[in-house]
N, C-alpha and C positions, 0 to 999 in steps of 0.2 A: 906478371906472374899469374898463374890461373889459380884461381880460388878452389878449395879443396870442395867444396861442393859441386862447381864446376867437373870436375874428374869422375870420368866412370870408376866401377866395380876395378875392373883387372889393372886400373893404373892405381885406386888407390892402393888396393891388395900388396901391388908391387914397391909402392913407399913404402907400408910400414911392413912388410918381410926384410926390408935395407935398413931400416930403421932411420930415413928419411925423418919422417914423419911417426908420432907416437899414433897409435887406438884412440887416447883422449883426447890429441887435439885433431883430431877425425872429429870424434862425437861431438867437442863442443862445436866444433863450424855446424855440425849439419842442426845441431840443438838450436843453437842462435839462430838460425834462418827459420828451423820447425815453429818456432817461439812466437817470431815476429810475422811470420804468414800465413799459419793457420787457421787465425782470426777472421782473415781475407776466405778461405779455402775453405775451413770447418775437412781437411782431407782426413788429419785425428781423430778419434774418441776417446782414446788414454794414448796419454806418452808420458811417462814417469822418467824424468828427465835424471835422477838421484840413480836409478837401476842401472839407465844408460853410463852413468857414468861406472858405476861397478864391474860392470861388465869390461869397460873398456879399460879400466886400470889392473882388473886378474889380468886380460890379456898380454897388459905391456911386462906384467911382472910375469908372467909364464916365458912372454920373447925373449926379457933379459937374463932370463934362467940356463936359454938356451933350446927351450920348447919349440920342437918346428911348428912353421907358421903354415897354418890350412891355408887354402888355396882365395878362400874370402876373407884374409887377415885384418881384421879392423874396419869393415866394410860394413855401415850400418845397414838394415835390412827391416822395412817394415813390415807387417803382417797383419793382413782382414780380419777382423773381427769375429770373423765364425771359424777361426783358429785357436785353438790350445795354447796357451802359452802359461808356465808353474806361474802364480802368483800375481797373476793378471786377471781384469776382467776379461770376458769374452760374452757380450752380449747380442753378440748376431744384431745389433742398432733395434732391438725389441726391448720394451718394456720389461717383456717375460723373464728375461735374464738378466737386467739392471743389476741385481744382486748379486749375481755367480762371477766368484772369480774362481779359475782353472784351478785343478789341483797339481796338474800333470802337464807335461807338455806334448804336441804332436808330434808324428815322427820327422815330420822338414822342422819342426826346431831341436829338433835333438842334432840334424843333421847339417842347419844352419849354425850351432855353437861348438860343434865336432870340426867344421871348416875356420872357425875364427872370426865369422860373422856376428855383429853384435845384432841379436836383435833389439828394434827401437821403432817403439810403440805399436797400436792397434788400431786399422784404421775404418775408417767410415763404408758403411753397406747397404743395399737396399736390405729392408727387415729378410733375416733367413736366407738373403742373396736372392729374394725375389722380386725382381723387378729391371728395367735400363737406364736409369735414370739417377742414381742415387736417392729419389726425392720420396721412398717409402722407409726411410729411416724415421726412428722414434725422435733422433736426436738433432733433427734438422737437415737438410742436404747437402750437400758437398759441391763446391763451381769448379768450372771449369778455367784453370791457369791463363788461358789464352781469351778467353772471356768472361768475367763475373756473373754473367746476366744465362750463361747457356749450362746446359749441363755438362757434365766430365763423363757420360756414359753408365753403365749398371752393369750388374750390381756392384763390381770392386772400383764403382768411382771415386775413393777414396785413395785408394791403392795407386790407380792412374794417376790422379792429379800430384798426388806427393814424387812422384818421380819425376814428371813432366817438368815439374816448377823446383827441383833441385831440392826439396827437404829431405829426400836418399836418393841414392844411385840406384837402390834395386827395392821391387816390391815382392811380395807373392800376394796369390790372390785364386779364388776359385773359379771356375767356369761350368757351368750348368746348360747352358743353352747359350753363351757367347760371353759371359760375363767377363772375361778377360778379355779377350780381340778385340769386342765393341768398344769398353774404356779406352784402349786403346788407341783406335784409330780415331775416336774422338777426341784425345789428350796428344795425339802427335807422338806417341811412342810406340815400343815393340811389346806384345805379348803376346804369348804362346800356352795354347790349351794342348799339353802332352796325350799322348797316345793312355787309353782309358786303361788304368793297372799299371803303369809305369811310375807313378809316383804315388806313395801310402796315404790314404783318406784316413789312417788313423790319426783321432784329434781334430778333423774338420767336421763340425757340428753337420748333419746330413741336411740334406734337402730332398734331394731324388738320388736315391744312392747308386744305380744306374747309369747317371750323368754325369756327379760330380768328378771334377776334379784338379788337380792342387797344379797353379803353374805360376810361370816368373812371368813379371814387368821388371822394362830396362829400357833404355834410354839406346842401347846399339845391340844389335844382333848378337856381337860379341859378347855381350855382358850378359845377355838372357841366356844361352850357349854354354854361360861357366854356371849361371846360378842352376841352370837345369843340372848341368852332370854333378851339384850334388846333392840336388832334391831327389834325383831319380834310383831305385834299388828297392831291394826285397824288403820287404814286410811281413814277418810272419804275423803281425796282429792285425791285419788286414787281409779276409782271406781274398781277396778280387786280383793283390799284389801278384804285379808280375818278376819273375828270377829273374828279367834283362836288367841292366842297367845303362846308365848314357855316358859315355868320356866325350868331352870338348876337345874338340882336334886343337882350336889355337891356329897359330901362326897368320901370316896375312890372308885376309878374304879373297876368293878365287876370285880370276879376271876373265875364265871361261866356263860355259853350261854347254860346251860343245857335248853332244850325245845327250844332252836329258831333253826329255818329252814333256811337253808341259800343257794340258788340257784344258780349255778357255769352254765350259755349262752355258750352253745359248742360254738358260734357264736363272742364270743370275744375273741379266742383264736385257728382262723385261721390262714390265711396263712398269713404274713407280721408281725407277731410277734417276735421282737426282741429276741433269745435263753434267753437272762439273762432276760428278763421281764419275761419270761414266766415261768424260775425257780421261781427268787423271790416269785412272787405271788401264784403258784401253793403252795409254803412252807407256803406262808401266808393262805393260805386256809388249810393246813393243822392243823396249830397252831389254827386256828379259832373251827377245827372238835377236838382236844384237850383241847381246853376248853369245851368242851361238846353241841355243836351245831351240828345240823344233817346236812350235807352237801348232796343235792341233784342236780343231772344234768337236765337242763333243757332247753328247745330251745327258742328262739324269732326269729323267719326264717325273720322276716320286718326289723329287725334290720341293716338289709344289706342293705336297701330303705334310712337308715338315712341321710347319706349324699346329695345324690342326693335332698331327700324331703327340708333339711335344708337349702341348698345351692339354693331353689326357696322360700322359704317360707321364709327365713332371708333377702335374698335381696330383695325383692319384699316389707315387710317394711319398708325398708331401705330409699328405694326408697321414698317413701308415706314420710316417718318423716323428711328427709333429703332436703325434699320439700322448707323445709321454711328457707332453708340458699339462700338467693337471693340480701344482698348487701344493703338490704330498714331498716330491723327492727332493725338488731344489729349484732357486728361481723365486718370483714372485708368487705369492701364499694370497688367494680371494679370501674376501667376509661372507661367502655364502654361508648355508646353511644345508649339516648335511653332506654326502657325496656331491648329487646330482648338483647342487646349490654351490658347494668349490669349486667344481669345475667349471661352471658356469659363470662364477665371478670372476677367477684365473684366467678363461681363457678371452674371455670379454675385455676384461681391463689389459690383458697384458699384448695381446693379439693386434695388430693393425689392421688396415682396411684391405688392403691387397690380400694379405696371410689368410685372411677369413677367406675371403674371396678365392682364395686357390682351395685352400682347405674342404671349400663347401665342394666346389666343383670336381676334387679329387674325390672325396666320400662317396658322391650322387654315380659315380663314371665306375668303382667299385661295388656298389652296393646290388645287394638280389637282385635280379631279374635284369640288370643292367651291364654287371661287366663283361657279360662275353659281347655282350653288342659295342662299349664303348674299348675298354681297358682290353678285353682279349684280340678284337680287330686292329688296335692301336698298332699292339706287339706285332700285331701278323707284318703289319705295314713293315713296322720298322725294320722286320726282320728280309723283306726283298728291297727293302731302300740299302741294306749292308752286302747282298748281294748283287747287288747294279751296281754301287761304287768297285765292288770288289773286283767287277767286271771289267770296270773302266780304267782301274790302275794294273788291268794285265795288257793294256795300248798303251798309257799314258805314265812316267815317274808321278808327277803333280799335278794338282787344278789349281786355277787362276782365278781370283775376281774380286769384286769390289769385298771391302768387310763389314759395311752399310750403306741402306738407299740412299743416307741422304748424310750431310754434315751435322755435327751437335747442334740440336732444337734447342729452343730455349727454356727455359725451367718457367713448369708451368703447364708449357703448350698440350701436354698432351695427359694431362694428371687426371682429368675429368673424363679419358675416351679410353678406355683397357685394352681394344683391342686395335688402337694405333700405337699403343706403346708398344703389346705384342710384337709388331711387327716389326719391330727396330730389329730384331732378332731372324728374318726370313731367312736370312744369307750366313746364321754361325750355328745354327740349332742343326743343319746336316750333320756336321763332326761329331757332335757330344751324341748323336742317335744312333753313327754306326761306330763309335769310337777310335777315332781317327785321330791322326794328330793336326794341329793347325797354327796358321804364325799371323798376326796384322801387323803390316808396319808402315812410315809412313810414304807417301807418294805424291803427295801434291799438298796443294792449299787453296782453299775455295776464294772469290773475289773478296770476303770479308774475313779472309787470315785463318777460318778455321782447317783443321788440318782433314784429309782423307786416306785411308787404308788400305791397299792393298793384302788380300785376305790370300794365302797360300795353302793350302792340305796334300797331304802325303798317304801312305798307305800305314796302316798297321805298325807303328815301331819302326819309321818311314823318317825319322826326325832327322837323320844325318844330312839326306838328301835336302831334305825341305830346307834345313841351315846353311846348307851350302848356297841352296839358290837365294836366300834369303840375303845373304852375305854379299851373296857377289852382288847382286841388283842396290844394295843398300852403295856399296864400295863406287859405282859405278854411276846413279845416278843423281847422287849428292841432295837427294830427298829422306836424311834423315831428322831424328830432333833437331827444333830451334826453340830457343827459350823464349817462352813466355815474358810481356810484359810484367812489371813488379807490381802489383796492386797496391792501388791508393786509396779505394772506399768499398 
C-alpha cells in the first residue's frame, strides 16, 4: 500500500473528497515524517504542528457537514518564509524579523484555505530570498535530500527540499531571478515561475518588486498545474495584478507536441556548461522533437546582458523596499542612540552579509550622478531584451534549455566568491526581466545521483502551452521525481 506521503497533491485531494482518508490523518503522516527529517534537512523554520492539526480537523468537520471539498482538499501545502501567513512568523530567515509574526495572511493563502488546502508550516530561505544557495539564512542552511553535504538550491531551498524528500506534496515559493526553477532542478522536482501579474504579491514580503513572483513546487507537472489554477486571479490589492486567471485542464498528459515550435538559444549553451547538463537536456530536447514538436535554433544575443542588467535592477529595489526595516515600526529594535544611531544598530545587527551587500550596491547604482548611467541604462537593456524575446515567440511557441550550468555544488563552495554564486542564475534571471512565464523539471541525473533540469519558457500568459509540453515530455520520458535517500547523519 503507498504511504500517504508518498501520494501527490490530486490523488490525495481525491481520498479525502471520498472520504477514503480524513484531513488529519493526512497531516499527521506528513507531520511524523516533517518531525523526524527536518533535523536531517533544517527545510522548516516554523511548523506548529498543534495549528496543523486545527486546521485539519475544521476541515473534516466542514466535509462531514456536507461542505464541498476545494479542489486541494486536505493537501498539506507549505509556504516560504517571506509569506503572510495570520499568526505566524514570517522572518524572510533575517535576524530583522525574528520578532514579527503576520497579522494578515496573503492572498495564495487566502486562496490555499478557500481550496481546502492545509497550510503547514514556513520554510527556510536565503535572508529576503537573496541569494542560490539557501546558505545566507540567519538560521542555518537547508541540504539537499539527495545529498547532505550539497546544497537544495536558493533562495526557496527550503521549499524544494521539503517536497523532494516527501514532508508535503506541494510547496509555494518566490522567484526573483530563478529562485523557484533553480531549487528545483537541483532537488529533482518541478517548479514553475508564473507569468509576472498572474499571481498576487500581495503578502509576499518584496524584494525587487518588479521580479518578484509567487509560484508552485510539486513533485509532477500535474500537481504544480492544479496548485497554479488556484494561486492564479485578480487582486485588487495588488495593483501589478493581472484580470487572467489559470484553469487546469486535467485529464491524462498529451502523448503529442505535433504543431508546437519549440526554440533551443545557442546562447544557453555556451561555454561554462557542465558536460552532463548539456547531454541531459540536449536528449530532453530530443524526446520533446519525438513527440512531434518542430525544434528550431534560435538566438537572443541580450541574454548575455542578463546578469549584469539583474544584478542593478534587483539591488537597486532592494535597496528602495528594504528601506523601511529601521528599528521604529516592527521587527528587531537596535540600542543605538538617536535616529542615525537606531538605524544603524537595526540595521547592522539585524541585516546579513549578502543583504548589506545588495543593499550598498543598489543605493550606490541609484544615487546622484549615478543612476541614469547605472539604474536608467539597466532598464533601457531590459526593456529590448523584452522586445527580442517578444520577437522570437512570434517563430517559436517555446524556448528549451538547460535550468543550470552545472548540478547542486556543495555547500560552502562558493560562499566566499559572490559573483560565482551570481551566476548559478545566468540561465533563469531572463524570465523574471522580461516577465515571462517559466517551468524546471527533471531530466536526467548526473554520474553522482544528482538531479538536472530542464528549463522550458513560454510567452506572456503562455502557461497552458508551456504545461502541456511539460506534461507530455514528463509522461513520455520517465525522467520524473525519484526519492531521495532517507538520511541518517
Amino acid at each position: 500500500m503507498t504511504a500517504l506521503h508518498e501520494l501527490g497533491a490530486a490523488a490525495l485531494a481525491a481520498k479525502v473528497r471520498a472520504r477514503e482518508v480524513t484531513a488529519l490523518e493526512v497531516a499527521e503522516a506528513h507531520l511524523e515524517r516533517a518531525q523526524r527529517l527536518n533535523a536531517h534537512l533544517n527545510a522548516f523554520l516554523h511548523l506548529d504542528a498543534e495549528a496543523v492539526r486545527r486546521e485539519a480537523r475544521l476541515l473534516d468537520r466542514r466535509l462531514a457537514g456536507g461542505d464541498e471539498a476545494g479542489p486541494l482538499a486536505g493537501v498539506p501545502v507549505a509556504i516560504k518564509d517571506n509569506i503572510s501567513v495570520a499568526g505566524s512568523p514570517t522572518t524572510c530567515a533575517s535576524r530583522i524579523l525574528a520578532p514579527y509574526v503576520a497579522p494578515y495572511d496573503a492572498d495564495v493563502v487566502e486562496r490555499l484555505r478557500a481550496a481546502g488546502a492545509i497550510p503547514f508550516g514556513k520554510t527556510n530561505l536565503d535572508e529576503f530570498a537573496m541569494g542560490s544557495s539557501t546558505e545566507n539564512s540567519a538560521f542555518g542552511p537547508t541540504r539537499n535530500p539527495h545529498d547532505l553535504a550539497h546544497t537544495p538550491g536558493g533562495s526557496s531551498g527550503g521549499s524544494a527540499a521539503a517536497v523532494a524528500s516527501g514532508l508535503v506534496p506541494l510547496a509555494i515559493g518566490s522567484d526573483t531571478g530563478g529562485s523557484i526553477r533553480q531549487p528545483a532542478a537541483f532537488c529533482g522536482i518541478v517548479g514553475l515561475k508564473p507569468t509576472y501579474g498572474l499571481v498576487s504579491r500581495y503578502g509576499l514580503v518584496a524584494f525587487a518588486s518588479s521580479l518578484d513572483q509567487i509560484g508552485p513546487f510539486a513533485r509532477n507537472v500535474e500537481d504544480a498545474q492544479l496548485l497554479l489554477s488556484v494561486l492564479a486571479g485578480h487582486d485588487a490589492r495588488d495593483a501589478t495584478s493581472s484580470p487572467r486567471g489559470f484553469a487546469a485542464t486535467g485529464g491524462e498528459a498529451p502523448t503529442s507536441l505535433s504543431g508546437l515550435r519549440i526554440g533551443v538559444p545557442e546562447e544557453c549553451f555556451a561555454e561554462g556548461l557542465a558536460p552532463e547538463v548539456r547531454a541531459a537536456v540536449g536528449a530532453a530536447i530530443a524526446s520533446l522533437s519525438r513527440l512531434g514538436a518542430e525544434i528550431i535554433d534560435v538566438k537572443l544575443p541580450l541574454t548575455r546582458l542578463g546578469i549584469p542588467v539583474y544584478y542593478i535592477v534587483a539591488p537597486s529595489e532592494a535597496s528602495s523596499n528594504l528601506a523601511r526595516y529601521d528599528g521604529v515600526r516592527y521587527g528587531l529594535r537596535g540600542a543605538g542612540e538617536g535616529v542615525h544611531g537606531l538605524f544603524a544598530a537595526t540595521r547592522g545587527e539585524g541585516f546579513g552579509r549578502e543583504v548589506k551587500r545588495r543593499i550598498l550596491l543598489g543605493t550606490f547604482a541609484l544615487s546622484s550622478g549615478y543612476y541614469e548611467a547605472y539604474y536608467g541604462r539597466a532598464q533601457r537593456v531590459r526593456a529590448a531584451m523584452r522586445n527580442e524575446v517578444d520577437e522570437v515567440f512570434r517563430c517559436v511557441d517555446l524556448l528549451a534549455s538547460p535550468t543550470t550550468p552545472t548540478v547542486a555544488f556543495r555547500l560552502g563552495e562558493k560562499s566566499e566568491d559572490p559573483l560565482a554564486m551570481y551566476l548559478n542564475d545566468v540561465l533563469t534571471v531572463h524570465a523574471n526581466l522580461c516577465g515571462v512565464p517559466a517551468i524546471s523539471l527533471p531530466c536526467g541525473r548526473s554520474t553522482h545521483g544528482l538531479p538536472i533540469g530542464l528549463h522550458l519558457t513560454g510567452p506572456r500568459f503562455g502557461e497552458a502551452s508551456l504545461l502541456r509540453a511539460a506534461r507530455a515530455y514528463e509522461g513520455a520520458s520517465g525522467e520524473g521525481h525519484r526519492w531521495p535517500p532517507e538520511p541518517t547523519s
